[in-house]
MARVEXMI-442623 format. One record per atom (N, C-alpha, C): z, y negated, x negated; residue in one letter. Coordinates in steps of 0.2 Angstrom, whole numbers, padded with zeros to 4 digits, always signed. Each point is the difference from the previous one (the first is absolute). Layout:
N
ZYXA...
***
This chain:
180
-0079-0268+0003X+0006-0002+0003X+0006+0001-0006X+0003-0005+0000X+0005+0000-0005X+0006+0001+0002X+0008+0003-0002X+0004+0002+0001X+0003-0006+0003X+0001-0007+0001X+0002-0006+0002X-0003-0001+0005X-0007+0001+0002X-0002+0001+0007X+0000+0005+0003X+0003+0003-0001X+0001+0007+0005X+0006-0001+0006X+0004-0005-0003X+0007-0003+0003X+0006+0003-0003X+0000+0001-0005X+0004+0004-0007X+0004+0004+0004X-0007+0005+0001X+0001+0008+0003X-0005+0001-0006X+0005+0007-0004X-0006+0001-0007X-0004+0007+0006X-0005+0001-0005X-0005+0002+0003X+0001+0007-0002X-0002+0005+0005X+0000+0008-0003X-0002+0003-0005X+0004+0003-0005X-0004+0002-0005X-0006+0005+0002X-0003+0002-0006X-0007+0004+0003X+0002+0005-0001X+0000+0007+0004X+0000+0007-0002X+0009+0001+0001X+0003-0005+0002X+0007+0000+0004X-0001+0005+0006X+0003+0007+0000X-0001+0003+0006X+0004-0001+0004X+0008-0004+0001X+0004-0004+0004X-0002-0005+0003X+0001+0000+0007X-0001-0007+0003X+0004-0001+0007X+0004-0003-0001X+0006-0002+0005X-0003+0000+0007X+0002+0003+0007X-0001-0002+0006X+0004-0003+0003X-0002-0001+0007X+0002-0006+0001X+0008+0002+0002X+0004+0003+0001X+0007+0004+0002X+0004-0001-0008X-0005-0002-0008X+0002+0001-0007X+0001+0008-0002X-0005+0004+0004X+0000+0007-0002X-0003+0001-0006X-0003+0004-0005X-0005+0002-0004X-0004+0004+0003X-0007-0003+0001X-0005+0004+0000X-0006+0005-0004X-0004+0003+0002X-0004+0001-0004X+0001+0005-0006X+0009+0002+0000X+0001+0004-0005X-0001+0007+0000X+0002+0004+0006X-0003+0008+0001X-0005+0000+0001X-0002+0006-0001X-0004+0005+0004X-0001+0002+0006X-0005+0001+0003X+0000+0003+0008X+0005+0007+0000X+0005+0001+0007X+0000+0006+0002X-0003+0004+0002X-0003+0006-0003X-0004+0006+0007X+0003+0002+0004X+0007-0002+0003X+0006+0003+0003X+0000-0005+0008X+0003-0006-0003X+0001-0004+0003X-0007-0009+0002X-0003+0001-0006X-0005-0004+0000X+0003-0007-0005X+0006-0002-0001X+0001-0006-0003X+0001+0001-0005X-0002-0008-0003X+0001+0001-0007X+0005-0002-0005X+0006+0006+0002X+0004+0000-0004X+0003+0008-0005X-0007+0000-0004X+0002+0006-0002X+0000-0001-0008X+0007-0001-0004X+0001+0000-0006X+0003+0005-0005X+0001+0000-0006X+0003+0005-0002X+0007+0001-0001X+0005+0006+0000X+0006+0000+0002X+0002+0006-0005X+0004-0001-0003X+0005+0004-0005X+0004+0003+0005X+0002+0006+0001X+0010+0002+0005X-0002+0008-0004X+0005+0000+0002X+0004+0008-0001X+0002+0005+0004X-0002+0005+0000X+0000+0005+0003X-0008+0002+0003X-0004-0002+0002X-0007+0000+0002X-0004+0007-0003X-0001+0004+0006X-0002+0007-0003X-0005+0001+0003X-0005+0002-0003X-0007+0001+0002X-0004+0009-0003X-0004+0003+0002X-0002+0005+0001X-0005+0001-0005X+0000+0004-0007X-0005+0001-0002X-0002+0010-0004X-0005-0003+0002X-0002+0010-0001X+0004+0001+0003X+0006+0008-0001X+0001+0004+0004X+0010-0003-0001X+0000-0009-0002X+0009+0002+0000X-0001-0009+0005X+0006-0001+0002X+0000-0006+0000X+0007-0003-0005X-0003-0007-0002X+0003-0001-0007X+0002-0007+0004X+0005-0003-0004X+0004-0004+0000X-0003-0006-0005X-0004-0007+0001X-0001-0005-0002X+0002-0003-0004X+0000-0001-0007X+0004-0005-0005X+0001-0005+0005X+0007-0005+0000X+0002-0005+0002X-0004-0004-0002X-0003-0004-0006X-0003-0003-0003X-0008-0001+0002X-0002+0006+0002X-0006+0000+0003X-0003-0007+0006X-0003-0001+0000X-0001-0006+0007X-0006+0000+0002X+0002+0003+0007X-0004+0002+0005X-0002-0006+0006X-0006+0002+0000X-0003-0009+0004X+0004+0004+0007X+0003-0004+0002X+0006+0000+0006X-0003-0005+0006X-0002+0003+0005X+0000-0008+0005X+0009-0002+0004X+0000-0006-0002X+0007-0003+0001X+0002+0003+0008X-0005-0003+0004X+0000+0001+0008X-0001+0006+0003X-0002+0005-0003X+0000+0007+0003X+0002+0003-0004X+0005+0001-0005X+0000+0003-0006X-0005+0006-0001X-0007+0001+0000X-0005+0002-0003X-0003+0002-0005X+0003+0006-0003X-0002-0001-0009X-0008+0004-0001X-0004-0006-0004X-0005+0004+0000X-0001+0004-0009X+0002+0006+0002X+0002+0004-0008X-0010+0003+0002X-0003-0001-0005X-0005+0002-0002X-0005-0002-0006X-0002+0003-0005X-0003+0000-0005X-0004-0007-0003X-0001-0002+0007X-0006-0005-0002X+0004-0005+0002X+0005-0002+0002X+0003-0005+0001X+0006-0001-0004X+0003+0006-0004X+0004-0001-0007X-0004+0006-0003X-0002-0002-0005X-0003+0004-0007X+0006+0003-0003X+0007-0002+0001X+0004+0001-0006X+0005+0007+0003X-0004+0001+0007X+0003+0003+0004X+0001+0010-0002X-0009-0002-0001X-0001+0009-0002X+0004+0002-0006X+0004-0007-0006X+0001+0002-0004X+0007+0004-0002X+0004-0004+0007X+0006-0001+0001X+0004+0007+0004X-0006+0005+0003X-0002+0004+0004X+0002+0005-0004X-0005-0001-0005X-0002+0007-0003X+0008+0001-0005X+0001-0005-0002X+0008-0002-0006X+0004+0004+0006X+0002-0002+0005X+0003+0002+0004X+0000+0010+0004X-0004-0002+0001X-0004+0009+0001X+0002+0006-0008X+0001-0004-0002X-0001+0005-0009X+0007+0001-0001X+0003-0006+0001X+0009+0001+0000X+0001+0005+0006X-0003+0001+0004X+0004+0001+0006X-0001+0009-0001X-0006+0002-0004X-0002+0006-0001X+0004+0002-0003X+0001-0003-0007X+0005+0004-0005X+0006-0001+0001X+0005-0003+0006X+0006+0001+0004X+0001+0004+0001X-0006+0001+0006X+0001+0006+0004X-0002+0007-0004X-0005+0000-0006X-0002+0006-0003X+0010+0002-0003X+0002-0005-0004X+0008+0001-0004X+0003+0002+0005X+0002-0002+0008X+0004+0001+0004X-0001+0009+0003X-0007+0000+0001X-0002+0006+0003X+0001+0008-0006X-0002-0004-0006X+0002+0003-0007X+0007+0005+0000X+0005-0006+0001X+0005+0002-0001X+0006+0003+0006X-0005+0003+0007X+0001+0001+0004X+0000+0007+0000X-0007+0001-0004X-0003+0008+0000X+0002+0003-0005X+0005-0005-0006X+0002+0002-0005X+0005+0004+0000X+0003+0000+0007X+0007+0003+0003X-0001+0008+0002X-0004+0001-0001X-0002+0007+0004X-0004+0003-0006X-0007-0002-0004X-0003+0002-0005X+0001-0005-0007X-0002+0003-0005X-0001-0005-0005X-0009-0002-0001X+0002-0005-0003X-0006-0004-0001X-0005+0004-0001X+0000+0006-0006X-0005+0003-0005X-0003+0004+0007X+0004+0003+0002X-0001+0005+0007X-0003-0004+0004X-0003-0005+0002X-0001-0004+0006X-0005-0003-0005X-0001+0001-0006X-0006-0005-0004X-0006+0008+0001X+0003+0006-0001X-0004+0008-0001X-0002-0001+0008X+0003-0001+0003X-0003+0001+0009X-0004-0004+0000X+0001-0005+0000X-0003-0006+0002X-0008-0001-0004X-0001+0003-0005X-0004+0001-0008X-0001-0007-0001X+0006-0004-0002X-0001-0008-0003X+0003+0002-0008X-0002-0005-0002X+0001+0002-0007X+0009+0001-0003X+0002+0003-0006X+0006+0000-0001X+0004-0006-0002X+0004-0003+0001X+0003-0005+0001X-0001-0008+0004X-0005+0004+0004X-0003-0006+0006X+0005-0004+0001X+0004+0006+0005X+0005-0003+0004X+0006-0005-0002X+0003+0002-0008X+0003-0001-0004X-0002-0008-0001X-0007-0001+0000X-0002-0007-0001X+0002-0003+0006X-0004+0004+0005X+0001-0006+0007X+0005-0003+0001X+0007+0008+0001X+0006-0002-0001X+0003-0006-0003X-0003+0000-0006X+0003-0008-0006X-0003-0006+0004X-0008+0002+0002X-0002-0007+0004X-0006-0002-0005X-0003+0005-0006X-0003-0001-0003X-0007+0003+0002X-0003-0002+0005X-0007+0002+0002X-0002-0001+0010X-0004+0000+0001X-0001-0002+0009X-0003+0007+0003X+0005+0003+0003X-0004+0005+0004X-0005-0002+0002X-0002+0005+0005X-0005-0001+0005X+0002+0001+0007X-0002-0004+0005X+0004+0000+0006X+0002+0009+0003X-0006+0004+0000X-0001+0007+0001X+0004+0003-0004X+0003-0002-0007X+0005+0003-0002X+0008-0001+0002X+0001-0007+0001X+0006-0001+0005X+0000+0003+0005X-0003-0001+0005X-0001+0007+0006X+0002+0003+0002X-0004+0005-0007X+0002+0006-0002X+0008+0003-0001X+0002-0005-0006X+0007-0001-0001X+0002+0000+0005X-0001-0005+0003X+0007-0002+0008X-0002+0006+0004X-0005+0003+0001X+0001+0007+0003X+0004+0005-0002X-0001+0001-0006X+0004+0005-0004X+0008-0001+0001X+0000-0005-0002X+0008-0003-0001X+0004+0002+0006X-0002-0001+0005X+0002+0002+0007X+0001+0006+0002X-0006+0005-0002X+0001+0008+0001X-0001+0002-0007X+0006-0001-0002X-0002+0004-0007X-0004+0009-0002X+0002+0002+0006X-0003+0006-0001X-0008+0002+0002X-0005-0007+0000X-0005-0001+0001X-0002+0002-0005X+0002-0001-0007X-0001-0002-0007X-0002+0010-0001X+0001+0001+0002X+0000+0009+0000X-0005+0001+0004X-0001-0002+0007X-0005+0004+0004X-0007-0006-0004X+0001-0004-0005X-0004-0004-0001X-0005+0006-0007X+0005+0002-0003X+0000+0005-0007X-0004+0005+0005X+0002+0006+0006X-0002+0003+0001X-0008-0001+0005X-0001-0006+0001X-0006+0000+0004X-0006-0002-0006X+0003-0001-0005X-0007-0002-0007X+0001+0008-0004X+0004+0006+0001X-0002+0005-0003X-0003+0004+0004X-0002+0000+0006X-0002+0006+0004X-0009-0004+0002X-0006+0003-0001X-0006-0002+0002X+0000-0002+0008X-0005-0003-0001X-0002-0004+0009X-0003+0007+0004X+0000+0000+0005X-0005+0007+0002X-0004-0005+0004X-0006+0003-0001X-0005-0005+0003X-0003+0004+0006X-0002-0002+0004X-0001-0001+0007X-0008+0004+0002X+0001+0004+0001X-0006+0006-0001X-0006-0004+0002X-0008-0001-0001X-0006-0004+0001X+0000+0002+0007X-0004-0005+0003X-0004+0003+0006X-0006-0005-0002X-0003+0005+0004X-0008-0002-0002X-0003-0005+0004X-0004-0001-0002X-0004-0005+0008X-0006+0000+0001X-0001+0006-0001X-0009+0002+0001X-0002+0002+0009X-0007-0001-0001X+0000+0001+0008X-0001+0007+0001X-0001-0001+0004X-0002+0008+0002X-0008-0002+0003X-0004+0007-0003X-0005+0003-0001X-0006-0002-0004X+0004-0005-0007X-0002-0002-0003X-0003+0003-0006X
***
């Protein structure tokens, strides 16, 4: 059939995944909802969108575009659905560590100095000095730590006296039978 007998309606291209319904809507373009069930779920750029990862909840790059269902606003944020997601995650997570290690830093900095807080802590000499600048990635157990400290600074002391004195261990008990 040629384009002249079709009654010069051209013909669908192949591998076009639009195709006009009968209202002139676009079909066929999203993906299924698991929320709601239709198939209006596309990708969506916006700002502000904060999602949970490891132990912080982190604020989404605007830029990011999260397959959104239009009719239930349903974001499906999962690794296998954006690959680009874990990447943006982890960028995100790392900045948020070394914030909070500088902020918590410069908290605890108000009651000890760093050197004093680097001998308790046994992190190496000018650790702190680094993170402070922004030039290394804690570890989430060491921010913690920090923000604990910062808070009671006088933990920082019963923290020194609890690593100089031994543990006393807990006398055995046996467990044999009797009459054996």
């Amino acid at each position: 059939m040629s384009a002249d007998e079709s009654g010069d309606k051209p013909l669908p291209q192949a591998g076009s995944a639009r195709t006009a319904s009968p209202r002139g809507r676009a079909i066929g373009t999203g993906s299924k909802c698991p929320c709601c069930g239709r198939h209006s779920v596309r990708p969506v750029a916006q700002p502000g969108r904060v999602c949970r990862y490891r132990n912080a909840a982190l604020t989404l790059p605007a830029e990011l575009q999260v397959p959104t269902c239009r009719r239930c606003k349903h974001t499906l944020l999962s690794f296998e659905s954006m690959p680009e997601l874990a990447a943006a995650l982890e960028a995100a997570y790392r900045a948020e560590l070394i914030q909070r290690a500088a902020v918590e830093i410069s908290r605890l900095g108000q009651a000890y100095s760093q050197r004093h807080t680097e001998e308790v802590l046994e992190l190496s000499q000018g650790y702190l000095s680094r993170l402070l600048a922004g030039n290394g990635v804690p570890s989430a157990a060491l921010v913690s730590l920090l923000a604990l400290l910062s808070a009671e600074p006088s933990r920082l002391e019963e923290v020194k006296r609890y690593w100089a004195l031994p543990v006393a261990t807990p006398p055995r008990v046996s467990k044999r039978r009797a009459g054996a």
